[in-house]
DSSP file (Angstrom, degrees, kcal/mol; ACC not computed):
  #  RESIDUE AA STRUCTURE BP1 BP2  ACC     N-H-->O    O-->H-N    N-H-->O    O-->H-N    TCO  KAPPA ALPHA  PHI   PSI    X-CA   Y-CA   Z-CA
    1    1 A X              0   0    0      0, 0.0     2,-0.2     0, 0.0     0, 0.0   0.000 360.0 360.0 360.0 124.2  -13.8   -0.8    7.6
    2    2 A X    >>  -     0   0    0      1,-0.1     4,-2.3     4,-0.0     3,-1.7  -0.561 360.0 -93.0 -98.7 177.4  -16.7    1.0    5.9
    3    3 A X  T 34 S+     0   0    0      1,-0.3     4,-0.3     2,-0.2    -1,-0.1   0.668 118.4  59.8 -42.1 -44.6  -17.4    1.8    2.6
    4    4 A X  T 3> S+     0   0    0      2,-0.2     4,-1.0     1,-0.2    -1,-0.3   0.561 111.4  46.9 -57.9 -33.9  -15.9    5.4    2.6
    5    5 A X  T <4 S+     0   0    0     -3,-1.7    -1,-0.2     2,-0.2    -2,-0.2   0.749 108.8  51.1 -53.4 -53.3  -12.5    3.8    3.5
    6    6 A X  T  < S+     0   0    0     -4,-2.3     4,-0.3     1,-0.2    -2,-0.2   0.673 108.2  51.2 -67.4 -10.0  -12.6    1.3    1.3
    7    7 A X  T  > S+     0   0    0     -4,-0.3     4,-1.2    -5,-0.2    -1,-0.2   0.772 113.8  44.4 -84.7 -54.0  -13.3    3.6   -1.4
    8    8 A X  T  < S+     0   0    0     -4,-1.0    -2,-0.1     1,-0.3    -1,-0.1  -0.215 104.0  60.0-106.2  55.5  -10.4    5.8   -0.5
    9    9 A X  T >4 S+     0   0    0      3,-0.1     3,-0.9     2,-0.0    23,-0.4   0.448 106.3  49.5 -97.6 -54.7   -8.1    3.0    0.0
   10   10 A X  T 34 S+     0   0    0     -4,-0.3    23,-0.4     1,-0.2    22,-0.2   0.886 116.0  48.9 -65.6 -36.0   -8.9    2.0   -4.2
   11   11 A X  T 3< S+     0   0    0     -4,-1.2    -1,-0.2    20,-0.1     2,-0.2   0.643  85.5 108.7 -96.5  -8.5   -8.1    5.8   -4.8
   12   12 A X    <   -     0   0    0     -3,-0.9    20,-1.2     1,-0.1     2,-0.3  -0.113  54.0-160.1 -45.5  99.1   -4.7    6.1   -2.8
   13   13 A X        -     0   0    0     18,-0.2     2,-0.3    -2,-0.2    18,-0.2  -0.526  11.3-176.4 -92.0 176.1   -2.0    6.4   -5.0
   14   14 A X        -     0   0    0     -2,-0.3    16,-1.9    86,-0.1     2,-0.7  -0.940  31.5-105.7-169.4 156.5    1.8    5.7   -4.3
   15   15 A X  E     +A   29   0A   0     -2,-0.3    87,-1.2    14,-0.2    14,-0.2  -0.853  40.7 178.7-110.1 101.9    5.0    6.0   -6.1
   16   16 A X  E     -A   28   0A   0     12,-1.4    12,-0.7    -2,-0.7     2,-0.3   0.075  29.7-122.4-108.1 167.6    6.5    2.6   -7.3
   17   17 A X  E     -A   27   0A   0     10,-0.2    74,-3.1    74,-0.2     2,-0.8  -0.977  32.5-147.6-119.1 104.8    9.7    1.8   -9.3
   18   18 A X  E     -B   90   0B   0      8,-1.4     2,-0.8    -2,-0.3    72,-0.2  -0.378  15.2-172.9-105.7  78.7    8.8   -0.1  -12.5
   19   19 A X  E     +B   89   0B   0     70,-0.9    70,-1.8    -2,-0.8     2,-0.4  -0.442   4.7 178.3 -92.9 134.0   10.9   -2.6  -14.1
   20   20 A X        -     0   0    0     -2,-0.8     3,-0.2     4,-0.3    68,-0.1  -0.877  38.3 -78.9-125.7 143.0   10.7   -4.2  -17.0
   21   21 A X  S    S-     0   0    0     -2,-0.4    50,-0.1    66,-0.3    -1,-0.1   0.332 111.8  -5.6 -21.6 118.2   12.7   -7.0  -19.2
   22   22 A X  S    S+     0   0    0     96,-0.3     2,-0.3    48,-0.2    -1,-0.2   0.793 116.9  95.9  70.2  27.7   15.6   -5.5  -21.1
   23   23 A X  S    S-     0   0    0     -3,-0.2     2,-0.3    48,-0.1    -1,-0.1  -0.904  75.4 -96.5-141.1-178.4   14.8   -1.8  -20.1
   24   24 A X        -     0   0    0     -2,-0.3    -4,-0.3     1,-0.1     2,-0.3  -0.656  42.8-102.8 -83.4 145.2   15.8    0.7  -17.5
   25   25 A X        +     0   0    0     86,-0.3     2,-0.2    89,-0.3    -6,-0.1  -0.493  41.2 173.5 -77.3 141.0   13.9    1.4  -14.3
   26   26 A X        -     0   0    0     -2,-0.3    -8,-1.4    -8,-0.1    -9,-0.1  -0.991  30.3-115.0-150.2 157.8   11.4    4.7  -13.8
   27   27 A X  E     +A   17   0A   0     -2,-0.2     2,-0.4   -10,-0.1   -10,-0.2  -0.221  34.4 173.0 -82.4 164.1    9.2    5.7  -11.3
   28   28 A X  E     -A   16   0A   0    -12,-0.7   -12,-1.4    -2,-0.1     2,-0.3  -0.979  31.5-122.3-149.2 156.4    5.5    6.0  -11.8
   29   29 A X  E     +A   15   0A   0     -2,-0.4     2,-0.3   -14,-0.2   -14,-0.2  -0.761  33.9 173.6 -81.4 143.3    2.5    6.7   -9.7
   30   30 A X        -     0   0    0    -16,-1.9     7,-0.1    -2,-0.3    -2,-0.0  -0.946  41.2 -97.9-155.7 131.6   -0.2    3.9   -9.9
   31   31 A X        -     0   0    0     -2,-0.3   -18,-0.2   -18,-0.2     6,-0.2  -0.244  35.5-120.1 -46.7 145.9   -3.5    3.7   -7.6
   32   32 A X  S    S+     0   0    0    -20,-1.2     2,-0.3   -23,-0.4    -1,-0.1   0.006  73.5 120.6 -85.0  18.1   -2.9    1.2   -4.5
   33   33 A X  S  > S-     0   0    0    -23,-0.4     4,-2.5   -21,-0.2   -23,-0.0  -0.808  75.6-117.8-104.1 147.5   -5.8   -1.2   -5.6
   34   34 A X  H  > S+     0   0    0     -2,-0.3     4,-0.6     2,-0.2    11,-0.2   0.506 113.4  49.9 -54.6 -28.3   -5.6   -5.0   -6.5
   35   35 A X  H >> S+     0   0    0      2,-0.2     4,-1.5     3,-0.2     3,-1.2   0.990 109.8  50.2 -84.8 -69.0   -6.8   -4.4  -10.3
   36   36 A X  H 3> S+     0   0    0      1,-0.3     4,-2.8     2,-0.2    -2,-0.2   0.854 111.5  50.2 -80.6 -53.9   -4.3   -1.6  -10.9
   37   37 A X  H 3< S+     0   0    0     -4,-2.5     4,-0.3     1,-0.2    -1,-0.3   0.813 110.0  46.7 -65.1 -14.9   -1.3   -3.9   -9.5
   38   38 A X  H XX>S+     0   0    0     -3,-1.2     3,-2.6    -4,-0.6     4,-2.5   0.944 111.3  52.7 -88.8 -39.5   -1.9   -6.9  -11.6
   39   39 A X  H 3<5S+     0   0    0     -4,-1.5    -2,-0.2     1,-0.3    -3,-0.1   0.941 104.0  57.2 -39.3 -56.0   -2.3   -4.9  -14.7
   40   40 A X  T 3<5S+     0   0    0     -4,-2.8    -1,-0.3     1,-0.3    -2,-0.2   0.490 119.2  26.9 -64.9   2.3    0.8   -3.4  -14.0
   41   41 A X  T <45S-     0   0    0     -3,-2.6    47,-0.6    -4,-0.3    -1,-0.3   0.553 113.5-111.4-113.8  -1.4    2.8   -6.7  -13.9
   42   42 A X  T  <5S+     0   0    0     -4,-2.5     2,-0.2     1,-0.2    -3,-0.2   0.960  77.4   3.0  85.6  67.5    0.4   -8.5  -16.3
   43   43 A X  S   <S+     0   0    0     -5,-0.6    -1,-0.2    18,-0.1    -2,-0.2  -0.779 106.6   2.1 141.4-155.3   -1.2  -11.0  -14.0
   44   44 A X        -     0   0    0     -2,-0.2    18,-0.4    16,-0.2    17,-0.4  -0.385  68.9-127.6 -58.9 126.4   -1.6  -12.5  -10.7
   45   45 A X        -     0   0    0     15,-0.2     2,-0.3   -11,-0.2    15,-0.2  -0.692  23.7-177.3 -86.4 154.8    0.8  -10.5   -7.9
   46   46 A X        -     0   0    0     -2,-0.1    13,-3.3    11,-0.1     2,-0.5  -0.962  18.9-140.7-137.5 142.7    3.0  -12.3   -5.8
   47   47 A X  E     -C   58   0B   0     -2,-0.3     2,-0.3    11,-0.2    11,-0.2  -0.891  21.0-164.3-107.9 129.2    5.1  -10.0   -3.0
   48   48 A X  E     -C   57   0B   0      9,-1.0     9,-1.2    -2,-0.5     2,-0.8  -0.927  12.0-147.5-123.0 144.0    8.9  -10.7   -2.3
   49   49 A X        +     0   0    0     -2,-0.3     2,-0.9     7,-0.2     6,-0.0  -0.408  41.9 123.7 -78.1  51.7   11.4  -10.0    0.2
   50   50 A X        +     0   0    0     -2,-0.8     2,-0.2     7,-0.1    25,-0.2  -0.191  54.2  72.3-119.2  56.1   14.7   -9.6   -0.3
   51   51 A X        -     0   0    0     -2,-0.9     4,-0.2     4,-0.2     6,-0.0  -0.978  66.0-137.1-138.7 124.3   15.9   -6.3    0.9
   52   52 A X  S    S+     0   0    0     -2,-0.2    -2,-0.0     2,-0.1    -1,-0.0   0.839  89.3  89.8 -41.1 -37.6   16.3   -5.4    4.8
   53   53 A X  S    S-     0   0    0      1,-0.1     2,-1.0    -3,-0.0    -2,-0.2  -0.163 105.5 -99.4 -49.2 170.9   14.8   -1.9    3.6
   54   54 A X  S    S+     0   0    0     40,-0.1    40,-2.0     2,-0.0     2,-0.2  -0.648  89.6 114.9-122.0  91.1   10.9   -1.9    3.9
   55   55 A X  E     - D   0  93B   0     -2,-1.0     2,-0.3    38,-0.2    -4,-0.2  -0.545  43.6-176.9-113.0 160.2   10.7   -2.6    0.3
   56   56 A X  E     - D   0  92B   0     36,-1.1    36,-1.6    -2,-0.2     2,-0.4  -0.934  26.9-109.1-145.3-149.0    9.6   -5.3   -1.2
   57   57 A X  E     -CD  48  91B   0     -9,-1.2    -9,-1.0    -2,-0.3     2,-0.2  -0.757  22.5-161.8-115.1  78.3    9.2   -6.9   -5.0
   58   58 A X  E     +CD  47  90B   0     32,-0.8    32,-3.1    -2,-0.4   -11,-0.2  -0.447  27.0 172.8 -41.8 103.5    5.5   -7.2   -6.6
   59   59 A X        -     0   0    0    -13,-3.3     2,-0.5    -2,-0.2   -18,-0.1  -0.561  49.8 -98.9-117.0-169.0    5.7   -9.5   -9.3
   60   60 A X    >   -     0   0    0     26,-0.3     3,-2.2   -15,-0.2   -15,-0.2  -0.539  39.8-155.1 -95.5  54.2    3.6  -11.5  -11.8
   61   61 A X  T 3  S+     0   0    0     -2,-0.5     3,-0.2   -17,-0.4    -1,-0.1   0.499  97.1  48.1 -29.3 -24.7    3.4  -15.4   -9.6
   62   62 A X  T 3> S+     0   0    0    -18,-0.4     4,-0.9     1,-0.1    -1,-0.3   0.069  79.0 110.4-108.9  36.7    2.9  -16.8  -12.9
   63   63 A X  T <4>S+     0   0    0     -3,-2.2     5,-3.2     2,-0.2    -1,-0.1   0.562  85.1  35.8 -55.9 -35.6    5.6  -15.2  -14.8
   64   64 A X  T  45S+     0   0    0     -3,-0.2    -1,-0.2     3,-0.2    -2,-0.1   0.414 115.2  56.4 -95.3 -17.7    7.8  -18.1  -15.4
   65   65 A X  T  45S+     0   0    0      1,-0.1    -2,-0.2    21,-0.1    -3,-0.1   0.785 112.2  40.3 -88.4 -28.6    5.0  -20.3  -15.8
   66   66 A X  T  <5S-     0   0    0     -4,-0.9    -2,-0.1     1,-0.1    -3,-0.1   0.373 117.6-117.7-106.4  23.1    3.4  -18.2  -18.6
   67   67 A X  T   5 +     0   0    0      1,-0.2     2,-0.2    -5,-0.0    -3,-0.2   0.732  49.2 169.1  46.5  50.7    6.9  -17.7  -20.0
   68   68 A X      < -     0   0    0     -5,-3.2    -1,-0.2    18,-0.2    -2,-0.0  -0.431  47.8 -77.3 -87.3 173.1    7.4  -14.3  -19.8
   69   69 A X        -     0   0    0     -2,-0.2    18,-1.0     1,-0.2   -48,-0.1  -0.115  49.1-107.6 -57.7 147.2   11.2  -12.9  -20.5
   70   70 A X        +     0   0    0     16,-0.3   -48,-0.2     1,-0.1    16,-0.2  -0.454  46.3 179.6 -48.0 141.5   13.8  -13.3  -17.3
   71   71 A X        -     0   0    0      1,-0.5     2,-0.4    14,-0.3   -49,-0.2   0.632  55.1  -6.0-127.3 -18.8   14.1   -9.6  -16.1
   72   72 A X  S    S-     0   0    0     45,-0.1    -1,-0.5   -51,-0.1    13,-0.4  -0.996  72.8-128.1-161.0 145.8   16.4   -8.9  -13.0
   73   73 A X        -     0   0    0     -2,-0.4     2,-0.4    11,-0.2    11,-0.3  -0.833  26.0-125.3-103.7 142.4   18.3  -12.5  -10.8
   74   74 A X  E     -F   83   0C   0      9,-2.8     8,-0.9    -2,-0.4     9,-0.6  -0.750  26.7-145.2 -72.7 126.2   17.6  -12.3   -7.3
   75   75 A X  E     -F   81   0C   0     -2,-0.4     6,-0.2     6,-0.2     2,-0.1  -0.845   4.3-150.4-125.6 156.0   21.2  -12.5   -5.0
   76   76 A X    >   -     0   0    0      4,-4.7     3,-2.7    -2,-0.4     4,-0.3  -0.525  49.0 -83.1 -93.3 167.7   21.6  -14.0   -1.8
   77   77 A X  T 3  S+     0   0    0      1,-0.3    -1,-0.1     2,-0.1    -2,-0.0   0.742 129.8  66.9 -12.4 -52.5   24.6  -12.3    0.6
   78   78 A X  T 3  S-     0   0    0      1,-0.1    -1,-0.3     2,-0.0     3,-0.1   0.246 117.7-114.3 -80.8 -12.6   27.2  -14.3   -1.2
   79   79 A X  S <  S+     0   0    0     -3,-2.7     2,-0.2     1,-0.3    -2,-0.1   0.873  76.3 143.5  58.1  32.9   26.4  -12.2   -4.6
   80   80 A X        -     0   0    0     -4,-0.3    -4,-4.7     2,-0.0    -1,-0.3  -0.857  58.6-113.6-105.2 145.4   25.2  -15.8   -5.6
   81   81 A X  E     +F   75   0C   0     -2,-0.2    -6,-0.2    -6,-0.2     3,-0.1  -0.566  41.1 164.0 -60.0 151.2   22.1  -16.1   -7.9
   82   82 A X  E     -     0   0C   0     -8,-0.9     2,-0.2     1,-0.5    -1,-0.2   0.249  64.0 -16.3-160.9 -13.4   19.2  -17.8   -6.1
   83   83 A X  E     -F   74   0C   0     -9,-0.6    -9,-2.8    -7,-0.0    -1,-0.5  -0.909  57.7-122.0 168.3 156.4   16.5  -16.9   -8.3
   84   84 A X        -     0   0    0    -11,-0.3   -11,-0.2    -2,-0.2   -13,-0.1  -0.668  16.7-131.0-142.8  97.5   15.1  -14.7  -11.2
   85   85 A X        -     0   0    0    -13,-0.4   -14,-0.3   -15,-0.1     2,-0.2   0.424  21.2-160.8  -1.9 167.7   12.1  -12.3  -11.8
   86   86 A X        -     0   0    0    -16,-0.2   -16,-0.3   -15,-0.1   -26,-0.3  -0.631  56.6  -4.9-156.9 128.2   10.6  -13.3  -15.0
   87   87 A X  S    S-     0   0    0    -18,-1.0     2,-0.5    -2,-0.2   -66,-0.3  -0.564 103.5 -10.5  93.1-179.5    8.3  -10.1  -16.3
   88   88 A X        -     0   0    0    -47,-0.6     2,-0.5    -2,-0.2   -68,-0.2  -0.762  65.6-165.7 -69.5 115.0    7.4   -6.7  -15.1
   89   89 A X  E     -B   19   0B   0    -70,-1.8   -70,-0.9    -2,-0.5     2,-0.3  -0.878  22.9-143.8-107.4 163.2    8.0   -5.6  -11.6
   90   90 A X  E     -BD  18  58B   0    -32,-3.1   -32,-0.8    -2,-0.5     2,-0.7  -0.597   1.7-167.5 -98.1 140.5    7.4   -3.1   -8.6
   91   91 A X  E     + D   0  57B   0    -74,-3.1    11,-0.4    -2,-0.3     2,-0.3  -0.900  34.7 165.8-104.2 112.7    9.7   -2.4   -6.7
   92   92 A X  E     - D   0  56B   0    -36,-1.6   -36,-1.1    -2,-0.7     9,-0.1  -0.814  35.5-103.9-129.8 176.8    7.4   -0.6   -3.9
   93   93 A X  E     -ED 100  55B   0      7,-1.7     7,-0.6    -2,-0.3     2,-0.4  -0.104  32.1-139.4 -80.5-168.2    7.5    0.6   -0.1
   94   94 A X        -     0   0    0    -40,-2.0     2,-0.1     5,-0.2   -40,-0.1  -0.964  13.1-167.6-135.9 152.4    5.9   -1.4    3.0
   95   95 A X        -     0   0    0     -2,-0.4     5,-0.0     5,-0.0     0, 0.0  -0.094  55.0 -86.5-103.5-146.7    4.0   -0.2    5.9
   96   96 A X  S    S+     0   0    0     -2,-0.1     0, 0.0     1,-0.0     0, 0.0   0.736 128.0  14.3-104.0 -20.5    3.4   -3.1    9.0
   97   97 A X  S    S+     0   0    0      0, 0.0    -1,-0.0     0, 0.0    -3,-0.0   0.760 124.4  20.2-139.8  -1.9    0.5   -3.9    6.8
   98   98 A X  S    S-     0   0    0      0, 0.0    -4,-0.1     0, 0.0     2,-0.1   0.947  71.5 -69.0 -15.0 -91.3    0.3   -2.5    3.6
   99   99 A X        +     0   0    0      2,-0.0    -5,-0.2     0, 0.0     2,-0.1  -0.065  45.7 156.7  33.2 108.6    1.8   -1.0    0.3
  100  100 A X  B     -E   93   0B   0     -7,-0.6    -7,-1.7    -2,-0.1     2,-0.4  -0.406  36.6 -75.6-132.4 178.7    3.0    2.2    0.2
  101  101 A X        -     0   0    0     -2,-0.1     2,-0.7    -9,-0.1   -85,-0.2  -0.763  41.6-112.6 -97.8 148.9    5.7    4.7   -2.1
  102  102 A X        -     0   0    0    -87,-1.2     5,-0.3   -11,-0.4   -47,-0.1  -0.589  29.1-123.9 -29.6  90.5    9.0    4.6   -2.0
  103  103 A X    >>  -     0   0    0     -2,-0.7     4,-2.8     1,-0.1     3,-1.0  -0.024  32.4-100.4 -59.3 158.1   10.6    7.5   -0.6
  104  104 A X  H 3> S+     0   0    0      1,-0.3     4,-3.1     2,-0.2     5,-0.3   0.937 121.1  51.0 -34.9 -70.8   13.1    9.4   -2.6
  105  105 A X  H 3> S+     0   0    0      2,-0.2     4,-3.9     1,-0.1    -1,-0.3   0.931 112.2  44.4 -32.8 -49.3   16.0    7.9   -1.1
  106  106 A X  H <>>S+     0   0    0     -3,-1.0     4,-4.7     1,-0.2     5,-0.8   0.927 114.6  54.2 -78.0 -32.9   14.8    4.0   -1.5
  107  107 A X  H  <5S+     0   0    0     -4,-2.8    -1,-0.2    -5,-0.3    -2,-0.2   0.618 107.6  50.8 -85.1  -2.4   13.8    5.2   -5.4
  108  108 A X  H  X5S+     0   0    0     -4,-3.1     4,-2.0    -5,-0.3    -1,-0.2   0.811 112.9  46.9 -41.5 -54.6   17.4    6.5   -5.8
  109  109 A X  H  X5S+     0   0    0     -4,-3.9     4,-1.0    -5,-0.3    -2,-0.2   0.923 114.2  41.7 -77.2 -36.9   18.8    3.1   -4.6
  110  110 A X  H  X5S+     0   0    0     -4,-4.7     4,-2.8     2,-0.2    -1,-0.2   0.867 105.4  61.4 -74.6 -33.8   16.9    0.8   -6.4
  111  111 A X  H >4<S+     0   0    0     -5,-0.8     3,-1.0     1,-0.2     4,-0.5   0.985 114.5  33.5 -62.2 -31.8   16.9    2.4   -9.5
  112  112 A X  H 3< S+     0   0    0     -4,-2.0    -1,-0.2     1,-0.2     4,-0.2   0.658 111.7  60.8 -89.8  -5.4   20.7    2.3   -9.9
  113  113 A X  H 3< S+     0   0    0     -4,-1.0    -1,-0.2    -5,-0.2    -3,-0.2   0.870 122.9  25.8 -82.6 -10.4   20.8   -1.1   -8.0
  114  114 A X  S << S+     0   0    0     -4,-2.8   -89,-0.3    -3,-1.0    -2,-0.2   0.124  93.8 115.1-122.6  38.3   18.3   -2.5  -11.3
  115  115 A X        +     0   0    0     -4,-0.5   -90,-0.1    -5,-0.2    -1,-0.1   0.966  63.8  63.0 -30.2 -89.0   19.8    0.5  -13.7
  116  116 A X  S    S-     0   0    0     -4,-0.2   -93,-0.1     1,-0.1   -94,-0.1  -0.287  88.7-124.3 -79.1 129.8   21.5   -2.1  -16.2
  117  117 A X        -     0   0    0     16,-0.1    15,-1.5   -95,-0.1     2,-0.3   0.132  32.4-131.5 -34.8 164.0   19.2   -4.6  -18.3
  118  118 A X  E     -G  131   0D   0     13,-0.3   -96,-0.3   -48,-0.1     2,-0.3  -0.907  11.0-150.2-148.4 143.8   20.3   -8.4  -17.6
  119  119 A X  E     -G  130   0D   0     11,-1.9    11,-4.2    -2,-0.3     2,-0.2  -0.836  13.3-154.0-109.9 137.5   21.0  -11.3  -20.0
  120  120 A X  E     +G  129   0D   0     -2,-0.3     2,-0.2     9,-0.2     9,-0.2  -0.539  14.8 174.2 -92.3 146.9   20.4  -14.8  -19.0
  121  121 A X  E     -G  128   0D   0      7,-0.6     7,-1.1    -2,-0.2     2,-0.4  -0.650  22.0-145.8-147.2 135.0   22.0  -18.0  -20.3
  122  122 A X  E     +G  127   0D   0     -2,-0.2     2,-0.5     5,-0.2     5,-0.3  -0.729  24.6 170.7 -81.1 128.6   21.7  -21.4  -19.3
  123  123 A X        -     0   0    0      3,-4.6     3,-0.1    -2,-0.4    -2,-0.0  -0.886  66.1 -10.4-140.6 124.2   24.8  -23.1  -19.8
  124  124 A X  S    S-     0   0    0     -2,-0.5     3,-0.1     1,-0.2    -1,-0.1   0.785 130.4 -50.8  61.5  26.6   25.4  -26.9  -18.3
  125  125 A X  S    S+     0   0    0      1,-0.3     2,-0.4     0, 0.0    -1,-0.2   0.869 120.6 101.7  89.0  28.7   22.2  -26.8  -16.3
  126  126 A X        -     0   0    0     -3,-0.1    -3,-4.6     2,-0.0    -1,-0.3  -0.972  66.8-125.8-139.6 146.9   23.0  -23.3  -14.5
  127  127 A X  E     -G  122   0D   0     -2,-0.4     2,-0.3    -5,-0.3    -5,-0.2  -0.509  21.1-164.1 -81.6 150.3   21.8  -19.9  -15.2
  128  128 A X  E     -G  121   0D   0     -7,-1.1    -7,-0.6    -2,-0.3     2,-0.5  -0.927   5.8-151.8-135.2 143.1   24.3  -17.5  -15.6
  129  129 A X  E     -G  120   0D   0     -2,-0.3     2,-0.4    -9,-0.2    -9,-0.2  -0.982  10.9-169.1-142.2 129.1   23.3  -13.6  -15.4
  130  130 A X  E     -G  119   0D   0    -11,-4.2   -11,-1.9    -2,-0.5     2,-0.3  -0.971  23.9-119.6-115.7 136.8   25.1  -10.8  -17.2
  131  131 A X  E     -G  118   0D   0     -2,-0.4   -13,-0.3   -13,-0.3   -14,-0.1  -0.571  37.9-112.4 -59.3 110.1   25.0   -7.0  -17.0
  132  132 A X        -     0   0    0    -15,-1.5    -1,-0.1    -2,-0.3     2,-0.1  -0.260  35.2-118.9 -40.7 140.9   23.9   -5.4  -20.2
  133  133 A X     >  -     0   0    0      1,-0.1     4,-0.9    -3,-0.1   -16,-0.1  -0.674  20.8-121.8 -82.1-179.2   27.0   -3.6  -21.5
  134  134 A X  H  > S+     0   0    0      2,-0.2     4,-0.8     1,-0.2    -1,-0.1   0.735 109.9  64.7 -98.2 -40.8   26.2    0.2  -21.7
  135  135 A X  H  > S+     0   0    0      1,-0.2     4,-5.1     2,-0.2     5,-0.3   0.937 109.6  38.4 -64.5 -47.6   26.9    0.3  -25.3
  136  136 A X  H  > S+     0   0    0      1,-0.2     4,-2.7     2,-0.2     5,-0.4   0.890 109.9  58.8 -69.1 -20.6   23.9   -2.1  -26.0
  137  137 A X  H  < S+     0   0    0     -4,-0.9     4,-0.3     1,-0.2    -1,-0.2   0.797 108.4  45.5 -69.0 -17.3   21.6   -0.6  -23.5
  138  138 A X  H >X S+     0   0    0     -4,-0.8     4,-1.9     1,-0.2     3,-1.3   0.962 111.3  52.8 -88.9 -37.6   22.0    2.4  -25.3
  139  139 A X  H 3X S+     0   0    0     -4,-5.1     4,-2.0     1,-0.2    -2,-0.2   0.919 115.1  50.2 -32.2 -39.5   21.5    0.4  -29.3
  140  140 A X  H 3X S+     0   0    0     -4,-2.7     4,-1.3    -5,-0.3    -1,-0.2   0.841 103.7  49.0 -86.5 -12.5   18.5   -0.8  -27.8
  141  141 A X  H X> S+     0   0    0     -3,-1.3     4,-1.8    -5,-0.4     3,-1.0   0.987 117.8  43.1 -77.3 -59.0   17.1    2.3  -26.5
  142  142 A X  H 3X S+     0   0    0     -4,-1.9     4,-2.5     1,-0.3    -2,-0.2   0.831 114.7  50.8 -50.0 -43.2   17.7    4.1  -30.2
  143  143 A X  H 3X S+     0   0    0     -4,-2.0     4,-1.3    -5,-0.4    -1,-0.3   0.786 111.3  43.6 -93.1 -22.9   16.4    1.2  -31.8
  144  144 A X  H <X S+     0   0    0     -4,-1.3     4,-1.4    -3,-1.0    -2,-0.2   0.904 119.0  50.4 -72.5 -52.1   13.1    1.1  -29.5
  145  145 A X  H >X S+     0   0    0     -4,-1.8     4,-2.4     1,-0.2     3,-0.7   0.933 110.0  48.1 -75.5 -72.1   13.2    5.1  -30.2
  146  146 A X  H 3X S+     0   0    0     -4,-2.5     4,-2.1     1,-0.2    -1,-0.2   0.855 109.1  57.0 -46.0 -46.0   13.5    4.6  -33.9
  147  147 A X  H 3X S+     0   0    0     -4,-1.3     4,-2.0     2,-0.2    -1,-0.2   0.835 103.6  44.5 -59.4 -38.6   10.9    2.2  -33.9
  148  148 A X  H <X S+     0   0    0     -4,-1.4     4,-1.8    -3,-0.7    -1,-0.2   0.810 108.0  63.1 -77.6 -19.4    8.1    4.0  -32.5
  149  149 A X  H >< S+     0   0    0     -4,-2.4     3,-0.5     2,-0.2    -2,-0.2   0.981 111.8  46.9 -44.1 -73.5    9.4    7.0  -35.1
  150  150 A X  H 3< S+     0   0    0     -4,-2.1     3,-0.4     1,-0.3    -2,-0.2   0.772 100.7  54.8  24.9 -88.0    8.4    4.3  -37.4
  151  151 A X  H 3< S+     0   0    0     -4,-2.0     2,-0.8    -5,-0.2    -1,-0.3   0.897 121.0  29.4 -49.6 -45.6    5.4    3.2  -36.3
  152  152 A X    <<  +     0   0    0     -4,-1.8    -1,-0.2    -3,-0.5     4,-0.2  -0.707  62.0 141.1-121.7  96.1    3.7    7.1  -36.5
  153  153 A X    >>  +     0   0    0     -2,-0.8     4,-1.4    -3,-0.4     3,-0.6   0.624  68.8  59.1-110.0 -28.6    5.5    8.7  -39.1
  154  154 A X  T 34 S+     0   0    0      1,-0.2     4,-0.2     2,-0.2    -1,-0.1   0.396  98.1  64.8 -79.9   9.0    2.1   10.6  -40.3
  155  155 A X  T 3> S+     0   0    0     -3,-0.2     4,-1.5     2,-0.1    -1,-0.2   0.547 103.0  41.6-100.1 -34.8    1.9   12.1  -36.9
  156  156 A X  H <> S+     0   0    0     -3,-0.6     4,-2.2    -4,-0.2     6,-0.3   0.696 115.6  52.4 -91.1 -31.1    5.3   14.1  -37.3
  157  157 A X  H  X>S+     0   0    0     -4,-1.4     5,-1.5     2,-0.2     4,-0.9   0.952 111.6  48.4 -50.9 -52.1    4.3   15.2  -41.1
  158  158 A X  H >45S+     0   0    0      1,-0.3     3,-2.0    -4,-0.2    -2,-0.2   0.979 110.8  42.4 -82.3 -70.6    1.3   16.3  -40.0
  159  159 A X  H 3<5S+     0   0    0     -4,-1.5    -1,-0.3     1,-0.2    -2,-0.2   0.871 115.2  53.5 -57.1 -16.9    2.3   18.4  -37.0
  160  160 A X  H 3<5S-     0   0    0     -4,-2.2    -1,-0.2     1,-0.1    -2,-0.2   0.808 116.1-113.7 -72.2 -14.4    5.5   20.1  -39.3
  161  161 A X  T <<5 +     0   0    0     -3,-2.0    -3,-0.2    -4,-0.9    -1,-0.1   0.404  58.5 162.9  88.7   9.6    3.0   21.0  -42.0
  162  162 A X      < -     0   0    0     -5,-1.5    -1,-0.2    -6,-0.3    -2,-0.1  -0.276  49.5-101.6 -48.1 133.0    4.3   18.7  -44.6
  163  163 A X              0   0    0      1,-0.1    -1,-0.1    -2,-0.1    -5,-0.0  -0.273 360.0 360.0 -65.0 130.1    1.9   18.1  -47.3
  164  164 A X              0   0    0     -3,-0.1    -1,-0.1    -6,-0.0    -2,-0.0   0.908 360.0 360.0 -94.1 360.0    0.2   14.6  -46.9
């Protein structure tokens, strides 16, 4: 590969599905280079597979170790848990050798298959995984909403022409 490939390899974008702890998934574009995908989970990537589609899951490999939030359980056939995300992840497409976007279809189906938040509890030595209900996903979304209102409140004065 010569340089001029390798160049427009870093500059390749592709269209990902990005979820993160306690939020609903949306799609984003992010360049196809090694820097841009550990930023986006916060740290080292680790790829898994656990879809027939050719999908797979770009996570953070030291997510659980550096004790970031559970975000989404992994389920085996059986709709048994087997495992849990712990952090930000992509959900992105595959080529036979590569990383690629989603197509439209696959970023329909996974967003509603990781749609609803999940809550975690350990209870007698087993994790247990719960579905946000709808009513809280929405408290938390307003309360997220409210907060950045919050946070820049001399940014809405300003543009309404309120005196400062």
């Amino acid at each position: 590969m010569d340089e001029k490939e390798a160049s427009g390899m870093q500059e390749e974008m592709m269209t990902v599905l990005v979820v993160e702890p306690m939020k609903e998934p949306y799609v984003k574009n992010i360049p196809n280079a090694l820097e841009d995908l550990q930023q986006a989970v916060g740290g080292d990537i680790e790829m898994t597979y656990p879809f027939e589609d050719e999908v797979g899951i770009l996570l953070n490999g030291n997510g659980k170790f550096e004790g970031l939030p559970l975000n989404r359980a992994l389920y085996d056939d059986h709709g048994q848990v087997y495992d849990a995300i712990a952090g930000t992840f992509l959900v992105v497409g595959l080529t036979e050798d590569d990383f690629t976007s989603l197509t439209p279809e696959q970023i329909e189906k996974f967003k509603e298959k990781y749609q609803s938040p999940e809550i975690f509890t350990l209870f007698n030595g087993e994790l247990h995984v719960m579905k946000m209900p709808q009513q809280e996903q929405k408290e938390q979304k307003e309360s997220r909403k409210n907060d950045a209102q919050q946070k820049n409140p001399a940014k809405k004065k300003n543009r309404s022409g309120d005196a400062r």
